[in-house]
C-alpha positions in Angstrom: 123.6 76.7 105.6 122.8 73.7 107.5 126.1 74.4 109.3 124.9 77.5 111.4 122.3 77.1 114.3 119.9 79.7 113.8 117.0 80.5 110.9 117.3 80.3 107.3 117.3 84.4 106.8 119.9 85.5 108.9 122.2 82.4 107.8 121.5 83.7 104.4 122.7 86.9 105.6 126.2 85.6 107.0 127.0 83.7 104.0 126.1 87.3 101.4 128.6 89.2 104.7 131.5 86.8 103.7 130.9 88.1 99.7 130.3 91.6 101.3 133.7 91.5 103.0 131.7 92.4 106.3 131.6 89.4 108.3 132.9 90.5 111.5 130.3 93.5 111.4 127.1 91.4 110.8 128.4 88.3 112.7 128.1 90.9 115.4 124.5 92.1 114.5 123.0 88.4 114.1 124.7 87.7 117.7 122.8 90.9 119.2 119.2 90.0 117.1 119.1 86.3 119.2 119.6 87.9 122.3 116.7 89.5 124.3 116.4 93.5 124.2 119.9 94.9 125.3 118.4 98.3 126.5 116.2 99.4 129.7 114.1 101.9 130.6 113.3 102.5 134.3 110.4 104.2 135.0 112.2 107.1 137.4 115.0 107.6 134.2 113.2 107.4 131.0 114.4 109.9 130.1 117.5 109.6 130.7 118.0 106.6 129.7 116.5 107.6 126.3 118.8 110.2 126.1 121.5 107.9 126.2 120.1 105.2 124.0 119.7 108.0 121.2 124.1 108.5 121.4 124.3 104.8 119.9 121.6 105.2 117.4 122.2 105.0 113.4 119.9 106.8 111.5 120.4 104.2 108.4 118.6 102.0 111.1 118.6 100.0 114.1 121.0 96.9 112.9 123.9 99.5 112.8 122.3 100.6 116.4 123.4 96.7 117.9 126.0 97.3 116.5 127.0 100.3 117.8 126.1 99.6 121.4 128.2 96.2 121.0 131.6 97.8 119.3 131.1 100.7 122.4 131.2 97.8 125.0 133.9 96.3 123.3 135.6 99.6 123.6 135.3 100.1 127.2 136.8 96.2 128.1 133.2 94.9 128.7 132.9 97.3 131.3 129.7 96.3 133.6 129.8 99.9 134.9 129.7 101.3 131.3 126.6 98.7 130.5 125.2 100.8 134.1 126.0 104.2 132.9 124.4 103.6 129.4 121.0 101.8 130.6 122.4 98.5 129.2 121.6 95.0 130.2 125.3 93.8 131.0 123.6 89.6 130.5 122.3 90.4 126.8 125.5 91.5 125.7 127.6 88.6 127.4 125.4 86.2 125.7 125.7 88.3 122.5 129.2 88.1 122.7 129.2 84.1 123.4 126.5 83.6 120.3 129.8 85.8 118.0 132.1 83.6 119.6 130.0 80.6 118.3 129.4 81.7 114.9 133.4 82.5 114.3 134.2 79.6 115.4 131.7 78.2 112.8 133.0 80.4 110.2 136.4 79.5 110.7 135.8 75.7 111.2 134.4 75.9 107.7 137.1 77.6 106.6 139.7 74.9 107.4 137.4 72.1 105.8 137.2 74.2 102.4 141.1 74.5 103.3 141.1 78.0 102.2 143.8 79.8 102.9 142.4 83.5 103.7 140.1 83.5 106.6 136.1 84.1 105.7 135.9 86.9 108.8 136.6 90.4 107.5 135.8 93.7 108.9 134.1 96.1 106.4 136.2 99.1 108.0 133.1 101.6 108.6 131.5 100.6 105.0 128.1 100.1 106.4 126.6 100.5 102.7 127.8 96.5 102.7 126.1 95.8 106.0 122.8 97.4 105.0 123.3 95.4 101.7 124.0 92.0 103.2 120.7 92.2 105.3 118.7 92.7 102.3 119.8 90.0 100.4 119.0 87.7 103.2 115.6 89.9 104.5 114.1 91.0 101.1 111.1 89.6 102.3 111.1 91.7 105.2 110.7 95.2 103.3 108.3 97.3 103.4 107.3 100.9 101.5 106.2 104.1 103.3 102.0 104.3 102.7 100.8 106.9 100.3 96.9 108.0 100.4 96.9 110.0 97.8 97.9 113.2 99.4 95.9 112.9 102.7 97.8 113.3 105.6 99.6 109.7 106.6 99.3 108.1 109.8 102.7 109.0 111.1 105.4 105.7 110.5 103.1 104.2 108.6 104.2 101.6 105.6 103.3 98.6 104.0 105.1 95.6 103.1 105.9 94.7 99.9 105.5 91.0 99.7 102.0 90.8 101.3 101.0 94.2 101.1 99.7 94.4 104.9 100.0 97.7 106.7 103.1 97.9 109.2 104.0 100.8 111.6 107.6 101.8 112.8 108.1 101.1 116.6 108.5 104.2 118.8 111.9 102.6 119.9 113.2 102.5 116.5 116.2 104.7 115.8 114.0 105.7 112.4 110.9 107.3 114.0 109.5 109.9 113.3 112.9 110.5 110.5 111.7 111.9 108.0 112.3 110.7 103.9 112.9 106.9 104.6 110.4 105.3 101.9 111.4 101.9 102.0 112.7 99.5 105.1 113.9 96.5 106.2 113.0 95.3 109.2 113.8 91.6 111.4 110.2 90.4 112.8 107.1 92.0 113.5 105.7 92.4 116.8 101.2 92.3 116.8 100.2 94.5 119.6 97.0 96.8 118.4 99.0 97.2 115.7 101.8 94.8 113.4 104.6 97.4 114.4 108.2 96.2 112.4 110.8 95.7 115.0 114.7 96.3 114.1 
């Protein structure tokens, strides 16, 4: 763990991707989580750029989102006009794609010292049951279970977590508002405005 320069959680998480067979995928997600926000909203195209913020979104949540909005970039050669077209800042993802960069070449230095022969970095192929599975092994802290009150009406995106039992809310910019049947999440930090909302 000590090998990998970021916190103890999502190193966790890199190490359960290599047992996962979907390091490529998450070593993508843990480079978009440590950069700042990659989307924008200007005030005279909210919403349109909302419009086009909801193509990349995965309703199993908004890790699968980064990752979506980093595999499309990859897709169109790193196009800055595509990053334009989409409402994406074209910076965050050229640092995301230097912190992946980084962490391969981590992975694969590690690789050589352990002398193993296959190489650590896999792609799950589209299995993103592994992804979501790697991320709780190394969050399973950060869950949290929708609030009940006994059948009275539920603030809307309301949960609580279920380490500390505090009450949580689900951002509005969360691929997973307002979507109905998710009891339980995972989510990355939490972000105290008036309220602790659960980001990512």
């Amino acid at each position: 763990m000590t090998s990998f320069p970021m916190e103890p959680k999502l190193t966790k998480t890199l190490i359960k991707s290599i047992e996962f067979n979907c390091s490529y995928e998450v070593i993508i997600i843990i480079a978009m989580l440590s950069v700042p926000d990659v989307f924008y909203r200007p005030k005279e195209k909210r919403e349109r750029a909302d419009k086009m913020k909801s193509k990349f979104n995965d309703y199993n949540g908004d890790h699968l989102t980064l990752l979506n909005v980093y595999l499309k970039w990859e897709d169109s050669n790193f196009s800055k006009s595509w990053c334009q077209d989409h409402f994406i800042h074209e910076k965050s993802l050229k640092r995301a794609r230097d912190v992946k960069r980084q962490l391969l070449s981590i992975v694969e230095n590690l690789d050589r010292k352990e002398r193993k022969i296959d190489s650590s970095v896999k792609s799950c192929k589209g299995n993103y049951d592994l992804i979501r599975k790697t991320f709780v092994s190394g969050f399973f802290k950060n869950t949290a279970k929708r609030a009940s009150n006994h059948g009275h009406k539920d603030e809307e995106g309301s949960y609580r977590t279920l380490v500390e039992n505090i009450p949580v809310y689900m951002h509005p910019s969360s691929s997973l508002f307002k979507k109905h049947g998710v009891d339980y999440v995972l989510y990355h930090t939490l972000l105290l405005t008036n309220k602790e909302y659960m980001q990512c």
